[in-house]
C-alpha distance (Angstrom), angle and dihedral (degrees) to the residues before:
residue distance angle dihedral
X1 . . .
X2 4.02 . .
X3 4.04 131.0 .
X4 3.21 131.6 -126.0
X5 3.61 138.7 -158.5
X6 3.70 115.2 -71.8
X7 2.78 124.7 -160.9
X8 40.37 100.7 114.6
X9 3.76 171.1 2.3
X10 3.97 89.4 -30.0
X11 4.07 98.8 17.7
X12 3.51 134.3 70.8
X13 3.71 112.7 -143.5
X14 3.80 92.5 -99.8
X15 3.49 90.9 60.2
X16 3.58 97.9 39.6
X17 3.94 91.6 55.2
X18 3.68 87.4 59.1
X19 3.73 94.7 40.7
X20 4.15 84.2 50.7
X21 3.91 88.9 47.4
X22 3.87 95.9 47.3
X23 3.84 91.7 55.3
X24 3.95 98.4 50.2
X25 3.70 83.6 46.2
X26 3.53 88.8 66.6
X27 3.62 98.4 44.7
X28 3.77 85.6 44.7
X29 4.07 105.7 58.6
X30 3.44 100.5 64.0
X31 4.14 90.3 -177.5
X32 3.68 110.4 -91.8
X33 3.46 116.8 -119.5
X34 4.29 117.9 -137.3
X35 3.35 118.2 -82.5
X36 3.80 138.0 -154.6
X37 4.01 122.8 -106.4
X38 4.03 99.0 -89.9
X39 3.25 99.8 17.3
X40 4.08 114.7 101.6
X41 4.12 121.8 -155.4
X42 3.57 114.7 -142.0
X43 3.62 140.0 -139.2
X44 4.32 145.4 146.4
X45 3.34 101.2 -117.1
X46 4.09 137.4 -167.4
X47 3.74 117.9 -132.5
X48 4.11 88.1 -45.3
X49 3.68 145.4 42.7
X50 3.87 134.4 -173.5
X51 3.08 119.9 -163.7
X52 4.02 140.0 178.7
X53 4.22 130.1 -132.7
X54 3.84 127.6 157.4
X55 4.09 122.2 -153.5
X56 3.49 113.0 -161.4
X57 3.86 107.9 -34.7
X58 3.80 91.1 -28.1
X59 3.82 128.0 104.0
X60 4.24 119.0 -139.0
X61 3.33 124.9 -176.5
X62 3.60 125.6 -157.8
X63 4.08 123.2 -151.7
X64 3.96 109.7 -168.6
X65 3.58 105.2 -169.1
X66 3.79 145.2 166.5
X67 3.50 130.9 -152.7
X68 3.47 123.0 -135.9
X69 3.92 90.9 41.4
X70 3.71 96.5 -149.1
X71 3.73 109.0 62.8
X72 3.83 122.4 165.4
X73 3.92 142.7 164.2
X74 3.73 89.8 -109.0
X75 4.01 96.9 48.2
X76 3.83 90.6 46.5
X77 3.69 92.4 58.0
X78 3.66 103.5 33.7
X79 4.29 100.0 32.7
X80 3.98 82.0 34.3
X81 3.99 82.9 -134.6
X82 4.09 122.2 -162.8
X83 3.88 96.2 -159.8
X84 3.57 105.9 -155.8
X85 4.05 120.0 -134.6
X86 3.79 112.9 -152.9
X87 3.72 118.2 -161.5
X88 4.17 108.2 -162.0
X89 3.44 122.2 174.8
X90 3.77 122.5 -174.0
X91 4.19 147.7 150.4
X92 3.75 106.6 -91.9
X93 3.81 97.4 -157.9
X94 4.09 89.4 55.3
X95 4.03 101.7 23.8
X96 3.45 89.9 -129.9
X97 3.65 127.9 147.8
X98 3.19 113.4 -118.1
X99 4.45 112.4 -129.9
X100 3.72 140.8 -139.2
X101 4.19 89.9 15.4
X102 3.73 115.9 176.3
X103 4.19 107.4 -148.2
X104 4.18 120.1 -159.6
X105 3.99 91.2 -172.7
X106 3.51 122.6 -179.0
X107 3.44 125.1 -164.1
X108 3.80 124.1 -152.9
X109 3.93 138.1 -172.4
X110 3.59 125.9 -178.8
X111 3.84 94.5 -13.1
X112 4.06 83.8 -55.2
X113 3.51 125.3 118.9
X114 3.91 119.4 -122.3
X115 3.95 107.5 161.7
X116 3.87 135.3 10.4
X117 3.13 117.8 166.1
X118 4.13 154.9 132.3
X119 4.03 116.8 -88.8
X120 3.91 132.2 175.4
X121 3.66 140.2 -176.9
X122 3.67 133.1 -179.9
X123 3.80 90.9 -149.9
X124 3.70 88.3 45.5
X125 3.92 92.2 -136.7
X126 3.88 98.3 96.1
X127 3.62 131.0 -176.8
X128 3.84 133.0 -146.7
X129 3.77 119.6 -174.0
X130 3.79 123.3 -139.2
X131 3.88 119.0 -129.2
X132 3.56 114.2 176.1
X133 4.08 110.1 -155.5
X134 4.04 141.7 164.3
X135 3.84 85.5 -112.1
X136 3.36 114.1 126.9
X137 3.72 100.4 -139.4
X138 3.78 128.1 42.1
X139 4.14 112.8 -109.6
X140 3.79 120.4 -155.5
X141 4.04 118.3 -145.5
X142 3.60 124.4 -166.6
X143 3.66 139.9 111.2
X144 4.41 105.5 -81.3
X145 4.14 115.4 -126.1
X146 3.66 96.5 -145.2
X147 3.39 96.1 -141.1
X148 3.55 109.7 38.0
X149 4.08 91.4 45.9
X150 3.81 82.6 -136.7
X151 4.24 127.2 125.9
X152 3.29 114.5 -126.1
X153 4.05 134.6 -167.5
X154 3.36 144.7 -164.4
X155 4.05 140.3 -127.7
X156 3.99 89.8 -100.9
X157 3.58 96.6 40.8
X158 3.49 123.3 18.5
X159 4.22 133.2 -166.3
X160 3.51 106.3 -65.7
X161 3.95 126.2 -145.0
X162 3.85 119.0 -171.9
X163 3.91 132.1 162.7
X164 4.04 119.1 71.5
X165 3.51 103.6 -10.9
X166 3.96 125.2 124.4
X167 3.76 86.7 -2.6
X168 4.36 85.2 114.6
X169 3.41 125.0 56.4
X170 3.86 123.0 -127.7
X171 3.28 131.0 71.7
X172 4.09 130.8 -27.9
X173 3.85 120.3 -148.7
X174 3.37 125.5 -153.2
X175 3.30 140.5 -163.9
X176 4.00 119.8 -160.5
X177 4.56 112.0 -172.8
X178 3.77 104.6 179.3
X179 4.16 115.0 -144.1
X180 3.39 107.3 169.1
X181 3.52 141.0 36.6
X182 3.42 137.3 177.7
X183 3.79 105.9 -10.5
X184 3.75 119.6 42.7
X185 3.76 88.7 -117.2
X186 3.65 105.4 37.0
X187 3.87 99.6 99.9
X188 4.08 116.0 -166.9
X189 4.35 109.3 -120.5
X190 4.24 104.3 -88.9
X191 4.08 84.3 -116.0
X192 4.27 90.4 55.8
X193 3.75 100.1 40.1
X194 3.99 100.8 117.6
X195 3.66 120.9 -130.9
X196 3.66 131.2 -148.2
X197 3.67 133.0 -166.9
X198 3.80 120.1 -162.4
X199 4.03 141.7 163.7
X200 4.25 133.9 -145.2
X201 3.04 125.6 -177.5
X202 3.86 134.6 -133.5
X203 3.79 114.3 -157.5
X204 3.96 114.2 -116.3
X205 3.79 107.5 -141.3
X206 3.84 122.7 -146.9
X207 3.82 123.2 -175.6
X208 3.89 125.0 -173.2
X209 3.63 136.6 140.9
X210 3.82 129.1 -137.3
X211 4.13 142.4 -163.9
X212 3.35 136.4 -153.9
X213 3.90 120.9 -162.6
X214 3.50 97.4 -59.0
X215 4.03 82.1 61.1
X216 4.28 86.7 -130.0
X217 3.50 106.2 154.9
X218 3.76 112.9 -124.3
X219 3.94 118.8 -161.7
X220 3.55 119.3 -133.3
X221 4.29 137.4 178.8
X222 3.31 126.6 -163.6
X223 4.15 115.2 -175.9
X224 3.63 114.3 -165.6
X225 3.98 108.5 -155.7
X226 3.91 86.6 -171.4
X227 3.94 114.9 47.8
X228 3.59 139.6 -14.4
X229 4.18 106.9 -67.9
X230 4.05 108.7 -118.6
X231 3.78 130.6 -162.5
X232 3.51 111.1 -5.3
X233 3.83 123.5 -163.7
X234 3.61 139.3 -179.2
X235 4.22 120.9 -139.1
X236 4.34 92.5 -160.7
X237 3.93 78.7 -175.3
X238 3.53 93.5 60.8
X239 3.86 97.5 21.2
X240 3.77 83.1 -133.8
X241 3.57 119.7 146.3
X242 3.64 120.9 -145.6
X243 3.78 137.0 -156.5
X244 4.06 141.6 158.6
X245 3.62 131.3 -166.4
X246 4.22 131.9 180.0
X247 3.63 116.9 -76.4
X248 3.85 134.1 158.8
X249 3.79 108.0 -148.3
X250 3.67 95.4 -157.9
X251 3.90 103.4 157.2
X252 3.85 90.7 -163.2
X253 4.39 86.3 54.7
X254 3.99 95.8 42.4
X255 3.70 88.8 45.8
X256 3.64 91.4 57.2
X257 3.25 99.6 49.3
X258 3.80 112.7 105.5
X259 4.19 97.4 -152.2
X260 4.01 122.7 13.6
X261 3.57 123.9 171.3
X262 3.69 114.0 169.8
X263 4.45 110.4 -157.4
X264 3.23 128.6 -172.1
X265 3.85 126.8 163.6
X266 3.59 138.7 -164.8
X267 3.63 124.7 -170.6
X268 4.20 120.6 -154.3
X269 3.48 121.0 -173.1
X270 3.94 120.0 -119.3
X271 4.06 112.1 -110.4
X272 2.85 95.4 44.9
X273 3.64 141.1 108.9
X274 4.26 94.6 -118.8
X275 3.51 80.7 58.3
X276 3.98 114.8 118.3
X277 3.29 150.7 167.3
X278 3.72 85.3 -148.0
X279 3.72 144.6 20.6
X280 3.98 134.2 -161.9
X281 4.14 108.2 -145.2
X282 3.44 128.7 -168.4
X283 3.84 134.5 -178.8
X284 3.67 113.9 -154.7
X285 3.33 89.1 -12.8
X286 3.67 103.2 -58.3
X287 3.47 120.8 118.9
X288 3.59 116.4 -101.7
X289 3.85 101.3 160.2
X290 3.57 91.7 126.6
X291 3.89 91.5 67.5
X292 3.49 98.5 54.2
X293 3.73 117.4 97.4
X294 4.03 119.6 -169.3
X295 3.76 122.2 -147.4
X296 3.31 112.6 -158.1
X297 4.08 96.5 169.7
X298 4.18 92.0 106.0
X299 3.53 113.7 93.1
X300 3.85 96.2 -139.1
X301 3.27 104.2 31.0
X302 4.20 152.4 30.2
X303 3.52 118.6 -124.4
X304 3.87 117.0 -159.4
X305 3.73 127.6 -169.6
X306 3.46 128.6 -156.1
X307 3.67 100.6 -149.0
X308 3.54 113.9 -165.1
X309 4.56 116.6 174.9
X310 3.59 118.3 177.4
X311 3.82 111.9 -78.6
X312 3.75 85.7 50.4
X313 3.87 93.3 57.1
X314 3.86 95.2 39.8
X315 3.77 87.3 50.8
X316 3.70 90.8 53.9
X317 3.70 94.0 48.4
X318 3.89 93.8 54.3
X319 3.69 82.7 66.4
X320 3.52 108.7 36.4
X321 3.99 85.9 51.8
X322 3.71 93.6 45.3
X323 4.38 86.9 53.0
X324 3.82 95.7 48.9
X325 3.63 92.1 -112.5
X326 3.30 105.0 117.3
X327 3.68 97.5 75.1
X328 3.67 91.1 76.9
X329 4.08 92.2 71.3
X330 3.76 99.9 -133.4
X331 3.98 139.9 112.4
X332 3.75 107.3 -139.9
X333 3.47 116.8 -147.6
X334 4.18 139.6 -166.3
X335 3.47 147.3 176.7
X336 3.81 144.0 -159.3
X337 3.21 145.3 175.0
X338 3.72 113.6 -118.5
X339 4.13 133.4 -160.2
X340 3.65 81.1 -157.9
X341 3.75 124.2 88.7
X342 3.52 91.6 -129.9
X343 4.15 103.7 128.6
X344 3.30 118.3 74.2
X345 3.96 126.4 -112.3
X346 3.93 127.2 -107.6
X347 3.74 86.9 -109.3
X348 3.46 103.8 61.9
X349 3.86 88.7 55.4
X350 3.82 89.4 79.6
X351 4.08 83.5 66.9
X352 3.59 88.4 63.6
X353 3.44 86.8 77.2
X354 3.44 97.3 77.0
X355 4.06 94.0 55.9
């Protein structure tokens, strides 16, 4: 044991998670483009990254990837989820796994450090199991190679890490150094070692209920796949509902970034009278109904996403920065129903694919 640092009509709503998830994975991995050894490429990712490195005249490419692919706050605590992460690395001009790989992974959250430490497997697809606990430092489990310093699992039971990890939502950075390759003792020069930089995503869940005149209370959930959601509010007047979460709108960081996909979504029930066809978004205050896709597959309920890639977020920040209102750190968010068709449906979001 070692510490860390601490810090649907035709689908059932299992299988329209996953059909959700599969589609903003493809809008998501924008395909990575080679990198140089030290040099990390960026991205905000879903529930998987892939990302590209050479060492020497070789090619690796790294999958980061977690298993379920929906993870939030709320189905950690009440499904008592153990996401697992899964670390592959392999050649992509073969599709062969690569064997005996040596990991230094690093795992990040809010610019905090939560885990860094020394992993191996002889397969060189390796496994570490997410167990969110009260503890207040994060314990590694795994079976020690006493020469490499390094924990290793197996198929059946793989490295364990439990303590304060994935107990937030937001957004999980990781940071992937490769050491060995091959053979367990064949260690790549410091200066060739390739580096990879990737993002998940745990869902931040938000409860509340609402009324309207007749003072019915009206359920609503909002899961944030970004940050933490802050100081929601509810205009009955309007029927708008209102949300903010962190966000530093520094131009010079978003343009940087290689892949961004703010998502936010909001689920109404059906009945009732925040129940659309349509909505009109807008995130502080700029109209962003053309980002928000409505999925009306559940039988009990619409699900809208605020869908925000890139250009849509840099736009934004030219005008929140040229109001004075980034300074306050936050992405404002609202939503209301429409009688115009102005949202787009869940279908078309298989388009944005091709972005």
């Amino acid at each position: 044991m070692m510490y860390g640092e601490t810090k649907s009509p035709s689908l059932d709503n299992g299988s329209l998670v996953l059909t959700i998830a599969s589609i903003f994975l493809l809008v998501l991995l924008i395909p990575s483009s080679k990198i140089f050894p030290l040099k990390a490429a960026f991205g905000d990712g879903l529930f998987m990254e892939e990302l590209s490195a050479s060492f020497g005249e070789r090619r690796a490419d790294l999958i980061i990837k977690m298993t379920p692919p929906v993870v939030t706050t709320e189905t950690l605590e009440k499904q008592n989820q153990k996401p697992i992460i899964q670390f592959k690395l392999y050649d992509p001009t073969t599709n062969e796994g690569y064997k005996h790989v040596t990991y230094y992974i690093t795992i990040e959250k809010d610019g905090k450090k939560l885990l860094s430490d020394w992993f191996h497997d002889h397969k060189g697809d390796l496994k570490i199991e997410m167990k969110p606990s009260n503890a207040k430092q994060i314990a590694v489990y795994g079976e020690p190679d006493p020469i490499l310093q390094a924990y290793t699992g197996t198929e059946n039971s793989p490295v364990v890490a439990t303590g304060p990890i994935f107990s937030e939502g937001g957004l999980y950075h990781f940071i992937v150094r490769i050491t060995t390759i091959d053979y367990d003792r064949s260690f790549i020069p410091d200066d060739k070692q390739p580096i990879y930089d990737g993002w998940l995503s745990v869902g931040s869940t938000l409860n509340q209920q609402v009324s309207l005149n007749d003072g019915k209370q009206i359920p609503i959930q909002i899961i944030s796949y970004y940050d933490d959601i802050k100081d929601f509010k509810f205009d009955s007047s309007r029927k708008q509902i209102q949300f903010n979460m962190p966000f530093d709108w520094n131009a010079t960081r978003l343009e940087d970034q290689k892949q961004l996909m703010v998502h936010q979504e909001v689920a109404i029930p059906k009945g009732t009278p925040l129940a659309s066809q349509s909505y009109t978004g807008a995130v502080n205050g700029i109209d962003v109904t053309k980002n928000l896709m409505v999925d009306p597959s559940n039988s009990t309920k619409n699900v809208i996403h605020f869908m925000l890639p890139k250009p849509a977020v840099i736009q934004i920040a030219e005008e929140v920065n040229s109001n004075g209102r980034a300074s306050d750190g936050l992405m404002d968010f609202s939503l209301t129903p429409s009688a115009n068709a102005t949202s787009s449906p869940m279908s078309e979001m298989t388009n944005m694919a091709g972005m």
